[in-house]
C-alpha positions as CSV (number, residue, x, y, z in Angstrom):
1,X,0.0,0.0,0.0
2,X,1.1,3.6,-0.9
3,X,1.6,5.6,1.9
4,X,-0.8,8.0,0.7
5,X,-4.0,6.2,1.4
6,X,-6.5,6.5,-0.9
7,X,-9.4,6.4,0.4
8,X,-11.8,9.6,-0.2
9,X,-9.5,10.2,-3.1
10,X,-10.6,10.5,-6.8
11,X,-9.7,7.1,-8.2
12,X,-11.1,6.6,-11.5
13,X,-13.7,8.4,-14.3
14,X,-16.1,7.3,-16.4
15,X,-17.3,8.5,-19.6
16,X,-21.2,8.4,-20.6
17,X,-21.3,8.8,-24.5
18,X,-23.3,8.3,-27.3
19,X,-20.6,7.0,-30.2
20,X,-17.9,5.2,-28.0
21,X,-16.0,4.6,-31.3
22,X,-15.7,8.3,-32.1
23,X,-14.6,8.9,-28.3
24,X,-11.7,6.4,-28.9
25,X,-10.5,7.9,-31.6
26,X,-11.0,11.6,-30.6
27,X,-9.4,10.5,-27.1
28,X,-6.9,8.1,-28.5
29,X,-5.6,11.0,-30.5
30,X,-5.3,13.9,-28.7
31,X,-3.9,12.5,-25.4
32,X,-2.6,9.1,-26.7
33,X,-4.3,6.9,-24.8
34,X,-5.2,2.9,-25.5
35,X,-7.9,1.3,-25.0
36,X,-9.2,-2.1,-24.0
37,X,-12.5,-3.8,-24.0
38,X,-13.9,-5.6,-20.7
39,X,-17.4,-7.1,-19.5
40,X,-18.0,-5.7,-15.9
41,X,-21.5,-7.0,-14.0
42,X,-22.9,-8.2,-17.7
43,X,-22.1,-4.9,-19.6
44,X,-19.4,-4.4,-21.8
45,X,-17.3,-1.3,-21.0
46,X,-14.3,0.4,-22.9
47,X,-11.1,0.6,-20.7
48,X,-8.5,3.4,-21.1
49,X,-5.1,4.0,-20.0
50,X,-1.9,4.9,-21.2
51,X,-1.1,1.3,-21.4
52,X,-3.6,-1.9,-20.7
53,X,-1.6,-2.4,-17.4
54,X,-2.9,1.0,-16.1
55,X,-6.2,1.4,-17.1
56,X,-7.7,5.3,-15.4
57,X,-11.1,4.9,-16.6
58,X,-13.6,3.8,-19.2
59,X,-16.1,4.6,-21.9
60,X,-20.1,3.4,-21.5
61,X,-22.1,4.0,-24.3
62,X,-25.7,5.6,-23.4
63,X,-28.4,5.9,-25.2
64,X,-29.2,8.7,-27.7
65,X,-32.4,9.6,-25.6
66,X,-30.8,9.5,-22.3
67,X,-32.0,12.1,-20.3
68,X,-28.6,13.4,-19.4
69,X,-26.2,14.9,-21.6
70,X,-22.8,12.5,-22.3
71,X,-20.5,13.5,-19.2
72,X,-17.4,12.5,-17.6
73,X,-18.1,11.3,-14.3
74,X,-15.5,11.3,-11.7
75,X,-15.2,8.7,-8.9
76,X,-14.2,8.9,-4.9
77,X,-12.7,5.7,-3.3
78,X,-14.6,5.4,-0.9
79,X,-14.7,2.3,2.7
80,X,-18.7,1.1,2.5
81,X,-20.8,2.3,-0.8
82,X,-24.2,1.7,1.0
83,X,-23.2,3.9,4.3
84,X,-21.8,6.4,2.0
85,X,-24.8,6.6,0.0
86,X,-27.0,6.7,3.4
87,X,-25.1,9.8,4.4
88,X,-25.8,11.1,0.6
89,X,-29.5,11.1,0.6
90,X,-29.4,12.2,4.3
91,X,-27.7,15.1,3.4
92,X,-29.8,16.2,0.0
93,X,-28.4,14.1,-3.1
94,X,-29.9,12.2,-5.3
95,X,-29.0,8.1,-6.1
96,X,-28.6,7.7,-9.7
97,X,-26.8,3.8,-10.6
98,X,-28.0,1.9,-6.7
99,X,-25.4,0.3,-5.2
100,X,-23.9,-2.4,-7.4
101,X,-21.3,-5.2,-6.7
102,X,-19.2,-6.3,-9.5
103,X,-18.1,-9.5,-8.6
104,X,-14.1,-10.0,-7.0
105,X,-14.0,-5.9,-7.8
106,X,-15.8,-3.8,-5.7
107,X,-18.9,-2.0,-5.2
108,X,-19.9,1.4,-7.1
109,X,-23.0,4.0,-7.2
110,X,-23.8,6.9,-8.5
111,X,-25.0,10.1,-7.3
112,X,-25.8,13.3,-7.8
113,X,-24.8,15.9,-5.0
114,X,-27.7,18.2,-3.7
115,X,-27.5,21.1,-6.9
116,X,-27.6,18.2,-9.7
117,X,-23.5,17.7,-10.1
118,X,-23.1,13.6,-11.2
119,X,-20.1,11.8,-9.7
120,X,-19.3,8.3,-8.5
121,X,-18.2,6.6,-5.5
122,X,-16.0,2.9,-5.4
123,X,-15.6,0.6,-2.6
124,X,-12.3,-1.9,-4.0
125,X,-12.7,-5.7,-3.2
126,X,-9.6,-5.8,-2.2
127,X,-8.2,-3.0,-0.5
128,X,-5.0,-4.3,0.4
129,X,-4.0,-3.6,-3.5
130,X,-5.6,-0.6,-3.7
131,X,-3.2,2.3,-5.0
132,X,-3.9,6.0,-5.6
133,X,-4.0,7.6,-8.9
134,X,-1.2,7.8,-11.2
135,X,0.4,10.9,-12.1
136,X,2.2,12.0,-15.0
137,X,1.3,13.3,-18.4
138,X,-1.6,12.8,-20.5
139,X,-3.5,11.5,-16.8
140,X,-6.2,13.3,-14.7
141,X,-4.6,15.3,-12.5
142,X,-7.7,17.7,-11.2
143,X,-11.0,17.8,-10.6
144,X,-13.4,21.4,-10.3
145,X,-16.9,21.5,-9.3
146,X,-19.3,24.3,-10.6
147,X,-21.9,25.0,-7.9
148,X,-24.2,27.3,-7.9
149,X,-24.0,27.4,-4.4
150,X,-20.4,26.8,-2.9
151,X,-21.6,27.3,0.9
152,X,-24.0,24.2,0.2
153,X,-21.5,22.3,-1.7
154,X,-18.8,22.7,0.8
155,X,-21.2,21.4,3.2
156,X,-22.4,18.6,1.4
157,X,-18.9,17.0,0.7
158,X,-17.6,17.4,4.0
159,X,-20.4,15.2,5.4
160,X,-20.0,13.0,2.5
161,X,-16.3,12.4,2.2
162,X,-15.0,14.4,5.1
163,X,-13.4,16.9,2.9
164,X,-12.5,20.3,4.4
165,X,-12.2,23.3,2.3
166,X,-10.1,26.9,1.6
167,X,-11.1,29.9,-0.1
168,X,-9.0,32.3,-2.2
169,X,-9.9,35.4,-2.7
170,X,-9.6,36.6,-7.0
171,X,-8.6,39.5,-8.0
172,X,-12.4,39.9,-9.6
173,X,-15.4,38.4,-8.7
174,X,-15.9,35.2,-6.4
175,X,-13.6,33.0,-4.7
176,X,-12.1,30.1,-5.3
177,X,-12.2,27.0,-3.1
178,X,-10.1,23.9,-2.8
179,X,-11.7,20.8,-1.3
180,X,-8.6,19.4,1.4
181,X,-8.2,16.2,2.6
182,X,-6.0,17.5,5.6
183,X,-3.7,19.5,4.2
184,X,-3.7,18.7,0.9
185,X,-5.8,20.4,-1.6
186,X,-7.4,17.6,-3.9
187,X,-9.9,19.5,-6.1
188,X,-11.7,22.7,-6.7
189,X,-14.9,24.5,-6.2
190,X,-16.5,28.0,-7.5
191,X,-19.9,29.7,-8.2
192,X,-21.0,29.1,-11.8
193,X,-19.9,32.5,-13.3
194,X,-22.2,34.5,-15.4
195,X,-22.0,33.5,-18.9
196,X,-23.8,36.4,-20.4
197,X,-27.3,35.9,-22.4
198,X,-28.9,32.5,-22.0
199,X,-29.1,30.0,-19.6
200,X,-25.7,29.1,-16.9
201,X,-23.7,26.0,-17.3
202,X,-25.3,23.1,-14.7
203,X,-23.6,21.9,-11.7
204,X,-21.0,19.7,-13.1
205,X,-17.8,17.8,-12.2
206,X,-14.8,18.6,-14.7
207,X,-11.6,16.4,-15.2
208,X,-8.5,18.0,-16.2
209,X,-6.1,15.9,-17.5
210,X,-2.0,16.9,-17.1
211,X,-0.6,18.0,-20.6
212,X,3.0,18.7,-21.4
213,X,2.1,21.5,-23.9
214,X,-1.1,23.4,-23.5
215,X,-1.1,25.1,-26.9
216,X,0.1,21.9,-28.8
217,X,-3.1,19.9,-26.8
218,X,-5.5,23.3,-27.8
219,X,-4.7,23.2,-31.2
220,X,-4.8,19.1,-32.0
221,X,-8.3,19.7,-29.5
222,X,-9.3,22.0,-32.6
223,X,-7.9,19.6,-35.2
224,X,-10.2,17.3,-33.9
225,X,-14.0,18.6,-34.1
226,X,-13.8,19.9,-30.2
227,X,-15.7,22.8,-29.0
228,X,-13.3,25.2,-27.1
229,X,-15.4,26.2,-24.2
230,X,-12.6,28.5,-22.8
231,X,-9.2,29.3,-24.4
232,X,-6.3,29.3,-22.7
233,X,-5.9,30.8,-19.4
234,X,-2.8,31.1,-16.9
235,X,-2.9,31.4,-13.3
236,X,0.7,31.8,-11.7
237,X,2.0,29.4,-9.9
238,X,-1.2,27.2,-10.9
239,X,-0.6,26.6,-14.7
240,X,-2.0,26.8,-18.0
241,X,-5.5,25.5,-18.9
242,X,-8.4,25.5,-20.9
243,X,-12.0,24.0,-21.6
244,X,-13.2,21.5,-24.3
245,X,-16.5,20.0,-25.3
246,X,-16.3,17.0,-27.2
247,X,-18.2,16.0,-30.3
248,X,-20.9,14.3,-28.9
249,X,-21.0,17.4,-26.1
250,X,-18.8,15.8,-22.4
251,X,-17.0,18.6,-21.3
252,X,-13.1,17.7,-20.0
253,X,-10.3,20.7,-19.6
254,X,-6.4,19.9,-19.4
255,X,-3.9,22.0,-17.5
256,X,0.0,22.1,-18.5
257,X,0.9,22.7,-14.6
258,X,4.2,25.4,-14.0
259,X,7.0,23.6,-12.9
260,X,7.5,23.0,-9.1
261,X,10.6,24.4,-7.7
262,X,12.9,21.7,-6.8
């Protein structure tokens, strides 16, 4: 076992799409990843990973008429699924998948936290082998909430997942807050900002996923059908980022993180 335990850590991600072939290839291209098929409680799910011994996620294919958009959903590692969920409901969100065992794996749900914002939660088989997330390029690396209430979400996740949280004041209009398992900032929050005419962005989870060059990732993101949501931003000390839907509409955002002094 690592000695960073990872337990109410993000672990995993899942993506919901309509066309899992065109996500492979849009995917497989811009951040090089490979890809695997696998049958996991009697449906058939795509695997991805930068190699097949270190899968980070996978592809399910939904249907065109699902009521829900296609969306990347992000998953905590959670102890016990079914007393996590207890606390969930008790505390205003929504179940979505029930608990569900896939056998000599581990135990998943999903839920929705009290403002609509889908994300997962995983209870391993066999915690003994249980590792935290990779890091490295071309690998998730943060996760940001949009709430349209922060005070509520902050709230909601500590008594979920016992997550603390810091704000930081910006230099124009809200703040922004880290989630913090101890001391250790593990992913952010802020308002949804206004977006001018038309309706606001939902509540949503984003993944960003670690890139070694943000303008080289922007450009073959454009080379490849995405939507740019927001063009590339830099926040010193932070990094460089920006915000992509792709073609059949999940949103996903990569950073290329400024160096950390040695």
């Amino acid at each position: 076992m690592s000695e960073k335990d990872p337990k109410w850590r993000f672990c995993w991600q899942q993506l919901n799409t309509t066309d899992v072939e065109a996500a492979k290839q849009f995917y497989g291209e811009l951040f090089g990843w490979q890809f695997s098929e696998q049958e996991m409680a009697g449906e058939m799910y795509t695997i991805f990973g930068m190699s097949e011994d270190a899968p980070l996620g996978m592809f399910q294919t939904q249907p065109s008429d699902a009521p829900s958009p296609p969306l990347w959903i992000p998953y905590v590692s959670v102890p016990d699924v079914a007393d996590t969920v207890g606390k969930a409901t008790a505390n205003g969100g929504n179940v979505l998948v029930p608990t569900t065992a896939i056998p000599d794996a581990g135990t998943f749900a999903v839920l929705a936290d009290p403002d609509g914002a889908v994300f997962a939660i995983w209870a391993t088989a066999n915690p003994d082998q249980e590792q935290p997330m990779p890091t490295g390029n071309n690998i998730p690396v943060w996760y940001e909430l949009m709430s349209p209430d922060p005070a509520k979400s902050a709230s909601f996740y500590n008594a979920l997942f016992g997550w603390g949280h810091e704000e930081f004041p910006m230099p124009e209009g809200d703040p922004y807050n880290i989630f913090k398992l101890g001391e250790e900032g593990i992913a952010g929050f802020m308002r949804i900002p206004t977006m001018g005419p038309g309706d606001p962005p939902p509540p949503m989870w984003t993944i960003y996923v670690n890139v070694e060059d943000a303008d080289a990732t922007f450009a073959k993101a454009e080379s490849l059908g995405a939507r740019i949501l927001f063009g590339i931003m830099e926040v010193p000390t932070v990094g460089r980022f920006a915000g992509f839907m792709d073609k059949a509409g999940a949103v996903m955002a990569f950073i290329q993180p400024e160096p950390m002094d040695n």
